[in-house]
Backbone bond lengths (Angstrom), bond angles and torsions (degrees), N, CA, C in turn:
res aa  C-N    CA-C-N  psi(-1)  N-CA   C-N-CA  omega(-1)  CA-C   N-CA-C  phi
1 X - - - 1.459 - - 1.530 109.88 -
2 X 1.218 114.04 134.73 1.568 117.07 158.70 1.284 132.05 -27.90
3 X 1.707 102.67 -63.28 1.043 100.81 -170.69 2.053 90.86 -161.17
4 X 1.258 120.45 -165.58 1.261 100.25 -159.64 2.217 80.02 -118.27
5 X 0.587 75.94 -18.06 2.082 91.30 173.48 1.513 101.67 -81.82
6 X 1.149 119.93 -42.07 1.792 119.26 -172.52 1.496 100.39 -136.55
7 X 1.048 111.84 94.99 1.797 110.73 173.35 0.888 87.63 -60.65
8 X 1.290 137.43 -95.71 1.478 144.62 -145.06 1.466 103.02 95.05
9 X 1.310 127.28 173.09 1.353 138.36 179.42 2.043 104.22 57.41
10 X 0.929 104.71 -141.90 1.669 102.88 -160.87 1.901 107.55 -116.50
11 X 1.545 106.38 11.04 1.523 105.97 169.74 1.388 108.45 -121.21
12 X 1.475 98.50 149.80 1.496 95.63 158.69 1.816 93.85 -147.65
13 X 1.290 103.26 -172.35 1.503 97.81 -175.01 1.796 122.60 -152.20
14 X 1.455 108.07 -147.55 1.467 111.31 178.71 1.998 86.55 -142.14
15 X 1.541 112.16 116.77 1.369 109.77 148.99 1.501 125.43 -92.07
16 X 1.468 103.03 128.12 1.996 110.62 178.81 1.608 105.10 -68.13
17 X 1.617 133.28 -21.67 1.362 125.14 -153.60 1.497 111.36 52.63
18 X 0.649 163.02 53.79 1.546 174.41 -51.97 1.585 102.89 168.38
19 X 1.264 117.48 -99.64 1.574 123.41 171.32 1.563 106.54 -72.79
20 X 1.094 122.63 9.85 1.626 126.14 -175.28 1.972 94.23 -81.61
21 X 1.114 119.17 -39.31 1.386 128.83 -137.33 1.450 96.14 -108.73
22 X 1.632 133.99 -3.78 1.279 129.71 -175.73 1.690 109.37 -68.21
23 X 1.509 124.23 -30.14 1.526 118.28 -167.42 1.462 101.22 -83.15
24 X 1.344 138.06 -12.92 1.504 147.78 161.14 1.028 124.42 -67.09
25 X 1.729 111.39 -25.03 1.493 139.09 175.99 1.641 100.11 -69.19
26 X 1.257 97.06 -65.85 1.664 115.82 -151.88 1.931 87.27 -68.18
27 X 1.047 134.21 -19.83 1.629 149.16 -168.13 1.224 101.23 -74.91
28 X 1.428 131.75 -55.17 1.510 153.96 -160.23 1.468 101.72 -91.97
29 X 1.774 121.31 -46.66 1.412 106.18 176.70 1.491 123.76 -64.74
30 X 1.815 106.04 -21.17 1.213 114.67 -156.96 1.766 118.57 -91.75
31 X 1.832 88.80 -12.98 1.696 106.66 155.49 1.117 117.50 -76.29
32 X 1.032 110.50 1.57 1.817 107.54 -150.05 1.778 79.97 -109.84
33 X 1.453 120.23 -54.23 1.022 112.25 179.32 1.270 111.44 -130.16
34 X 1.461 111.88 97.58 1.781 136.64 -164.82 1.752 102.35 -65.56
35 X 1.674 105.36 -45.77 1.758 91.77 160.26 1.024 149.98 -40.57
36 X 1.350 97.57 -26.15 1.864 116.57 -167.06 1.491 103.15 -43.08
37 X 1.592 101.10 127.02 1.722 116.57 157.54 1.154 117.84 -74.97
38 X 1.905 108.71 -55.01 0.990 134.35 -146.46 1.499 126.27 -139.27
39 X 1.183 132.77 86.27 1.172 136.40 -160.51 1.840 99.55 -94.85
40 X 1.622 108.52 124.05 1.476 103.23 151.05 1.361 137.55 -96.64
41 X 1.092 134.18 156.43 1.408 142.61 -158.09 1.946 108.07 -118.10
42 X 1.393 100.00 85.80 1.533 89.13 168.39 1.406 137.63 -69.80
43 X 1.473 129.27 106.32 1.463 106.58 -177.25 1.331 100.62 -147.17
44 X 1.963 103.73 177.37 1.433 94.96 -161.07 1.405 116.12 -121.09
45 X 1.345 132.27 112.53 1.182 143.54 -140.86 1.743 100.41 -64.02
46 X 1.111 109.73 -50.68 1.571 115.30 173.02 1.700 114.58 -43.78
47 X 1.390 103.35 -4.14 1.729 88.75 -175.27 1.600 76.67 -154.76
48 X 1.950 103.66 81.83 1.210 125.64 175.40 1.749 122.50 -76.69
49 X 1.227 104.65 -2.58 1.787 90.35 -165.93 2.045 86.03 -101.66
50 X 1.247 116.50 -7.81 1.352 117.08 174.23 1.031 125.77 -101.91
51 X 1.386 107.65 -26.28 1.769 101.11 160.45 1.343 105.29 -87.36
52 X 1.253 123.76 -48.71 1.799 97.66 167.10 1.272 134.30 18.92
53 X 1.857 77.96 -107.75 1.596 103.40 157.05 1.468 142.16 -36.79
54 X 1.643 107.06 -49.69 1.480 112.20 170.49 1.827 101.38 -60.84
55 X 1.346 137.05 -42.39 1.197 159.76 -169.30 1.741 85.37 -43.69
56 X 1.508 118.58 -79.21 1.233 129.56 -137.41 1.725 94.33 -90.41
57 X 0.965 110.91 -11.49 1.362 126.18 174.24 1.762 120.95 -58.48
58 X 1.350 100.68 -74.56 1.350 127.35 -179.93 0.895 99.01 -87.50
59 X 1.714 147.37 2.55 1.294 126.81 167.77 1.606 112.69 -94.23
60 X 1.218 104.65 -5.81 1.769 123.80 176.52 0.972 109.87 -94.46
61 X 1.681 126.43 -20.58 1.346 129.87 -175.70 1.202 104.22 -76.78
62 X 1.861 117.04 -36.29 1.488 114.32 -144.33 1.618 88.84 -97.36
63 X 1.512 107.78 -30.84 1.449 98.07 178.73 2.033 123.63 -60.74
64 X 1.463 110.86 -26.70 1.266 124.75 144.29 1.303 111.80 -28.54
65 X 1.163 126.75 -79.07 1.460 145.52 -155.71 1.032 117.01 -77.65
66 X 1.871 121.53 -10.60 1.471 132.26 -177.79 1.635 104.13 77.01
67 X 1.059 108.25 3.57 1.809 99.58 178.82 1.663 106.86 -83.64
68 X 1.035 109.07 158.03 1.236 137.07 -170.36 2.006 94.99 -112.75
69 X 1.582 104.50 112.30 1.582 109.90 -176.44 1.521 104.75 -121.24
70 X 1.479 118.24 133.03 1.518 148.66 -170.47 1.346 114.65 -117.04
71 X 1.559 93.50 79.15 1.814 95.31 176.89 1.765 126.57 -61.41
72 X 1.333 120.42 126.10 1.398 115.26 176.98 1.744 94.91 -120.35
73 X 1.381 73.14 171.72 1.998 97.03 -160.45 1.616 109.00 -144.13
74 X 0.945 110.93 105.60 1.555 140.42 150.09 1.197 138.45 -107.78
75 X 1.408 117.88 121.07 1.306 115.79 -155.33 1.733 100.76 -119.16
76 X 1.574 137.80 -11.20 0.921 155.53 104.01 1.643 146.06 -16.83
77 X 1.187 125.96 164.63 1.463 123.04 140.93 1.334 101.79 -86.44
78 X 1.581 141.61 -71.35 0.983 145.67 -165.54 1.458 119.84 -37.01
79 X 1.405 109.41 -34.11 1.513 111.09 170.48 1.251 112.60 -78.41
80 X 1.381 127.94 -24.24 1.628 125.24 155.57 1.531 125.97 -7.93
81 X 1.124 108.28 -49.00 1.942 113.25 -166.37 1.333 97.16 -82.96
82 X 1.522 115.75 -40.77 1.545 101.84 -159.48 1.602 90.58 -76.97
83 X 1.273 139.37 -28.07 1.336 139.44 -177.27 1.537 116.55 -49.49
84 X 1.422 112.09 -43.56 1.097 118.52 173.06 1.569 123.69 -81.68
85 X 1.316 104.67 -32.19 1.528 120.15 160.07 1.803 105.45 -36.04
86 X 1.484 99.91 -59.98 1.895 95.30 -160.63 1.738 103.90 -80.64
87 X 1.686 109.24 16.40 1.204 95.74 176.95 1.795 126.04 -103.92
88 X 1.695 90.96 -0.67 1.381 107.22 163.57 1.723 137.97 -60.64
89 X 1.203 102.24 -32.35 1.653 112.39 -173.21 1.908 85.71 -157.18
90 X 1.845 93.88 124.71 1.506 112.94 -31.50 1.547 101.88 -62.75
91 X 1.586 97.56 -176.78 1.280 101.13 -178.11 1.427 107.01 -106.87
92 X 1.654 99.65 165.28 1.267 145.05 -168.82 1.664 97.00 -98.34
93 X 1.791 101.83 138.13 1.755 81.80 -177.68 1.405 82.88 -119.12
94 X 1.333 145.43 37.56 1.284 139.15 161.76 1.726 121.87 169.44
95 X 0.708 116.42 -162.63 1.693 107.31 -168.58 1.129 105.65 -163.09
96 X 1.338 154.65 142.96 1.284 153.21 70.38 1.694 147.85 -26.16
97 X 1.301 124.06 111.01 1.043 126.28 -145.56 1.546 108.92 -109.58
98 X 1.214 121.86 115.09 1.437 123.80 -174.24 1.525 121.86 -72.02
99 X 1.391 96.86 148.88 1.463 102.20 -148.21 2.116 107.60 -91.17
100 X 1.603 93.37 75.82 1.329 105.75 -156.51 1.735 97.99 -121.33
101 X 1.496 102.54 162.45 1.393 90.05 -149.28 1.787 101.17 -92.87
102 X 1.357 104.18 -30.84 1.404 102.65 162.92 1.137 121.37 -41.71
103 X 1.597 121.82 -59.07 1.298 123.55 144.96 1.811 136.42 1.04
104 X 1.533 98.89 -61.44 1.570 109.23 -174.98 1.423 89.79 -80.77
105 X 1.326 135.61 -38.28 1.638 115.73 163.07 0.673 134.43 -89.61
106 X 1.593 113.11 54.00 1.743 111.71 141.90 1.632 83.73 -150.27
107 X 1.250 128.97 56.44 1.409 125.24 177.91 1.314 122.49 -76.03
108 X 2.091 109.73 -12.44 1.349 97.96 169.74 1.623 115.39 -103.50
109 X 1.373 111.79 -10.74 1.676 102.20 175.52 1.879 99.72 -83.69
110 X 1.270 123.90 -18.56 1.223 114.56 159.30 1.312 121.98 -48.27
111 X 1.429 110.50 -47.18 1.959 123.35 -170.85 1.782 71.41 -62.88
112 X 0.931 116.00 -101.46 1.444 134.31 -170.92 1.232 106.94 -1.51
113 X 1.115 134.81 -59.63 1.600 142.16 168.68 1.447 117.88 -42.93
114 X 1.174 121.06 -59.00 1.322 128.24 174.02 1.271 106.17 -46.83
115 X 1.630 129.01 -60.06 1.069 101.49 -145.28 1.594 107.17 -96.89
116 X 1.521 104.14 -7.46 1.770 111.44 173.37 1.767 102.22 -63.28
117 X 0.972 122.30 -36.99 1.370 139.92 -178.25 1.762 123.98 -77.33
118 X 1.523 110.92 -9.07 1.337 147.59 164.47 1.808 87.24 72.46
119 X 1.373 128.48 23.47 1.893 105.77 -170.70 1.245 104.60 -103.33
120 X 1.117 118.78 104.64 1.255 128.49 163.54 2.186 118.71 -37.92
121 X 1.388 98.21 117.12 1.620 98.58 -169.67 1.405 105.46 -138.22
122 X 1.454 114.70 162.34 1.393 132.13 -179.09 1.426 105.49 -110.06
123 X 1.521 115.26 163.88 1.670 107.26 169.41 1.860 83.12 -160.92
124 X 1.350 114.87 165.09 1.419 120.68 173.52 1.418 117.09 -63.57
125 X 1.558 131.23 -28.10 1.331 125.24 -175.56 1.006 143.11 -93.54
126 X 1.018 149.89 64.75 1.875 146.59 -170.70 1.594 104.71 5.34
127 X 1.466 118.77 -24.33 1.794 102.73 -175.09 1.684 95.87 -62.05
128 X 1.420 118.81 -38.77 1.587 125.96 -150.47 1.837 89.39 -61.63
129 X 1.073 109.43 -44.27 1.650 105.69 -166.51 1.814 105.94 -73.06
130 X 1.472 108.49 -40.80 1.581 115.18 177.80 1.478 116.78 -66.80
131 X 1.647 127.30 -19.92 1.561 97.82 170.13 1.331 96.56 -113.54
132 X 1.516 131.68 33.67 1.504 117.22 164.80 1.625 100.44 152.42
133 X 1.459 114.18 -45.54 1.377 101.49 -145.08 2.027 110.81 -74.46
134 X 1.005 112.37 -177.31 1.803 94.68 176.29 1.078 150.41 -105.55
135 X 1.780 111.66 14.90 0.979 130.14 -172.50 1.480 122.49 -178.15
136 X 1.551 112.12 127.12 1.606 104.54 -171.62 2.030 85.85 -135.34
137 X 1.372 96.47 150.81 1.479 97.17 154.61 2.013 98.96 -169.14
138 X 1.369 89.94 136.55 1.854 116.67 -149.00 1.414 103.44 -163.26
139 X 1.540 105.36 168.37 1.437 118.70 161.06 1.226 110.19 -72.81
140 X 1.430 112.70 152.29 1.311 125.72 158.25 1.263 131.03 -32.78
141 X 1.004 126.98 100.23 1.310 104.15 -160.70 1.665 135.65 -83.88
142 X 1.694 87.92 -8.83 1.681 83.28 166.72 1.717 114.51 -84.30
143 X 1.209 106.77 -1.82 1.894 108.19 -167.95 1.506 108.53 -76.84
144 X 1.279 125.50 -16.14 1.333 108.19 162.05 1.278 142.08 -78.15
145 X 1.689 93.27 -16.41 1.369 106.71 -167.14 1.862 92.12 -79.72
146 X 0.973 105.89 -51.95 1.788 132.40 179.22 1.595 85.55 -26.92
147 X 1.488 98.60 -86.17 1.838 104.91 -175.23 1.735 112.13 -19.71
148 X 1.689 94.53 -56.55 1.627 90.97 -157.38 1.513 102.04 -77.64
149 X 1.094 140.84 -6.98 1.410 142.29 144.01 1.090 90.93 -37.55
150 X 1.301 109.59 -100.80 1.582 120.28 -155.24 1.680 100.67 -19.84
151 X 1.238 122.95 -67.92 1.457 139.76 -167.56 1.884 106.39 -41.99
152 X 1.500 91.78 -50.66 1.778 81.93 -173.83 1.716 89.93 -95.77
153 X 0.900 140.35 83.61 1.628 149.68 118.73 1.164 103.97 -109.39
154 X 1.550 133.18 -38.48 1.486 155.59 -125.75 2.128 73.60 -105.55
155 X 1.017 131.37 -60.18 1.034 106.57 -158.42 1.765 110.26 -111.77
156 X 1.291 107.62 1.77 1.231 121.00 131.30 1.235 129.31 -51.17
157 X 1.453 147.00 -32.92 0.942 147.76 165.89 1.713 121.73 -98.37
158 X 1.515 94.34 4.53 1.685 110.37 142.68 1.929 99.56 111.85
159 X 1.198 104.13 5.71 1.375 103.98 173.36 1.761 117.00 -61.54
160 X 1.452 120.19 142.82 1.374 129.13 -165.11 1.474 93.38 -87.10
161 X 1.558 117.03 129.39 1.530 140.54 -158.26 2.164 84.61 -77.30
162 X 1.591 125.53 -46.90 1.302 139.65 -165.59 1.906 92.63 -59.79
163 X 1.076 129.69 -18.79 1.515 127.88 -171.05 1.095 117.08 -116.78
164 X 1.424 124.21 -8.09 1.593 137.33 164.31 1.312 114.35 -78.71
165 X 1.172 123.54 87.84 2.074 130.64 173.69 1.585 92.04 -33.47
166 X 1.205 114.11 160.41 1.250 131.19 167.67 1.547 108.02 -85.87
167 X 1.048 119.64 111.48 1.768 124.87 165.90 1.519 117.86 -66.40
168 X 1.386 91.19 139.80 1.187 115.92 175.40 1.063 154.79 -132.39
169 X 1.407 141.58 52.59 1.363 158.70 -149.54 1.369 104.70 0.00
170 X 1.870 104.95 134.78 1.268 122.64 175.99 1.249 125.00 -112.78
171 X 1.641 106.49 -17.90 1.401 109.20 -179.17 1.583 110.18 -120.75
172 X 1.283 111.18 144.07 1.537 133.74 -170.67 1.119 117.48 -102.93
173 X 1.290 160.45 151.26 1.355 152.80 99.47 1.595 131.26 -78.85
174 X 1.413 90.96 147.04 1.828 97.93 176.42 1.660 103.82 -90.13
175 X 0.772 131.44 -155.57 1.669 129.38 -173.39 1.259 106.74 167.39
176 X 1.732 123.13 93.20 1.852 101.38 -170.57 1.565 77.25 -122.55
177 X 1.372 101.21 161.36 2.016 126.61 164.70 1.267 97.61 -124.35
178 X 1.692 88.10 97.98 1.885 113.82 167.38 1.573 83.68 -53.16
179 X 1.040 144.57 -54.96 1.610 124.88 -145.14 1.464 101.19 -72.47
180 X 1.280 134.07 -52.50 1.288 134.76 -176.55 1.475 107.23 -54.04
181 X 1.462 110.87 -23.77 1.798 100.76 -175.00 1.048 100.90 -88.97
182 X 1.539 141.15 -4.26 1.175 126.76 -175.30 1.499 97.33 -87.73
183 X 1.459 133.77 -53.43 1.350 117.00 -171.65 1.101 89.46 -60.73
184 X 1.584 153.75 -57.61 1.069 121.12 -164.11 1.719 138.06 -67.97
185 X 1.129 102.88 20.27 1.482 129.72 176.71 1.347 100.65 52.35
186 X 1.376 106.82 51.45 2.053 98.35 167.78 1.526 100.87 -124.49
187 X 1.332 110.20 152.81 1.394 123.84 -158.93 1.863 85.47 -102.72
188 X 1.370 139.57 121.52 1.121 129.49 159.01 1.428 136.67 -60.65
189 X 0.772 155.70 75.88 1.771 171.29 -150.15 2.253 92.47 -44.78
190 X 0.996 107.37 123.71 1.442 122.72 173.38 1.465 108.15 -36.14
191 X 1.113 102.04 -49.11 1.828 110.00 -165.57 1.002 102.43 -76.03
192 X 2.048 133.98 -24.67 1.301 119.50 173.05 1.574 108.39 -69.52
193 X 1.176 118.54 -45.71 1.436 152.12 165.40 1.597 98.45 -29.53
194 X 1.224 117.53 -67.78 1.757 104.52 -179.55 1.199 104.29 -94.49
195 X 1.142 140.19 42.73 1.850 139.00 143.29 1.401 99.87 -130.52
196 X 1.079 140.32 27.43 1.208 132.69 121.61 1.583 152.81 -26.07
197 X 0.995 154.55 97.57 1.554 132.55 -157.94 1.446 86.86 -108.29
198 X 0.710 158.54 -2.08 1.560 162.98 176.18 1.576 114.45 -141.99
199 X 1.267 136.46 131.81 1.210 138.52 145.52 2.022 123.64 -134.37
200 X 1.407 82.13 110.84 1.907 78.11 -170.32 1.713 106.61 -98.34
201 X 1.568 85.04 147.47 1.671 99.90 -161.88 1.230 97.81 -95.41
C-alpha cells in the first residue's frame, strides 16, 4: 500500500493494532505492579515477524521504565507449563502476553497458569480477564469486524478499494478481574479502577 490514507492499487483494509498496543500493556501492568523488576514477555517464535516487533517494542518500553524484560517462547500449548515453570527462579514479577492467535487458543489454561503461578499478566482480549486471568486491554473486538463489513458493502456497491484509507480502531478497553487480583494479593490503584470499561467482581 502507498500509504495507509491512500492505498492505492486494488486493497484497502481493517487494522487490529495487535503488536501496536504491547508498550500500553507493559504501562498498565507496571501500575498495577509499581514493584516490578522484571517483566516477562510471552511470544511465539513460529509467528516471527510479530513477535519481533512486539519483542523490540516492549523491550524499549521496559528499558524506559528501568525494567529488566525476559522474553519466553512457546510455540505450542504443551510448551505452556514448562514456560511458566522457567519463570519461577529467578522470578518474573509479571508477564505480558502476546497478542497471537495460538495464544487465544489456549486462553483459559493461560488464565489458569497465571494465577496457579501467582504472576500477575496482561493479554489484548477481555476473554483473558473473563475466564480467570487479570487483565486485558485491546481493541474492541467486535469493531473490526463491523468496519470490514461496512467496507465490503462500500465496494460492493462499486466503491474503488485505492480511495478507502485503511481503518483503524479508535476505541480501547481495559478489562481487570477484581477477583483474580485478590488471590493474587494486588490491591488495584483507583485510577486503573476508573479507566476501566469493564471491571468483574
Amino acid at each position: 500500500m502507498a500509504s495507509l490514507n491512500r492505498p492505492g492499487g486494488n486493497v484497502t483494509g481493517v487494522a487490529f493494532l495487535s503488536g501496536e498496543l504491547a508498550p500500553k500493556q507493559l504501562e498498565l501492568l507496571h501500575n498495577l505492579v509499581p514493584t516490578a523488576a522484571t517483566i516477562a514477555l510471552l511470544v511465539n517464535p513460529t509467528n516471527s515477524p510479530l513477535a519481533d516487533t512486539v519483542s523490540r517494542d516492549v523491550l524499549a518500553a521496559a528499558r524506559t521504565r528501568g525494567l529488566q524484560l525476559r522474553i519466553v517462547r512457546a510455540s505450542t500449548g504443551r510448551e505452556l507449563g514448562d514456560v511458566f515453570a522457567s519463570l519461577v527462579q529467578p522470578r518474573a514479577d509479571g508477564l505480558l502476553i502476546s497478542p497471537d492467535a495460538m495464544f487465544h487458543g489456549q486462553i483459559e489454561q493461560l488464565a489458569a497458569l497465571t494465577v496457579l503461578h501467582s504472576l500477575p499478566a496482561i493479554y489484548q482480549f477481555r476473554e483473558f480477564p473473563v475466564v480467570g486471568g487479570l487483565m486485558s486491554y485491546g481493541t474492541i473486538h467486535a469493531d473490526p469486524y463491523r468496519l470490514a463489513g461496512v467496507y465490503a458493502g462500500k465496494i460492493l456497491g462499486g466503491a474503488n478499494p485505492a480511495n478507502l484509507p485503511v481503518q483503524q480502531p479508535t476505541a480501547f478497553e481495559l478489562v481487570i478481574n477484581l477477583k483474580t487480583a485478590k488471590v493474587l494479593g494486588l490491591t488495584v490503584p483507583p485510577s486503573l479502577l476508573a479507566g476501566a470499561a469493564e471491571v468483574i467482581e
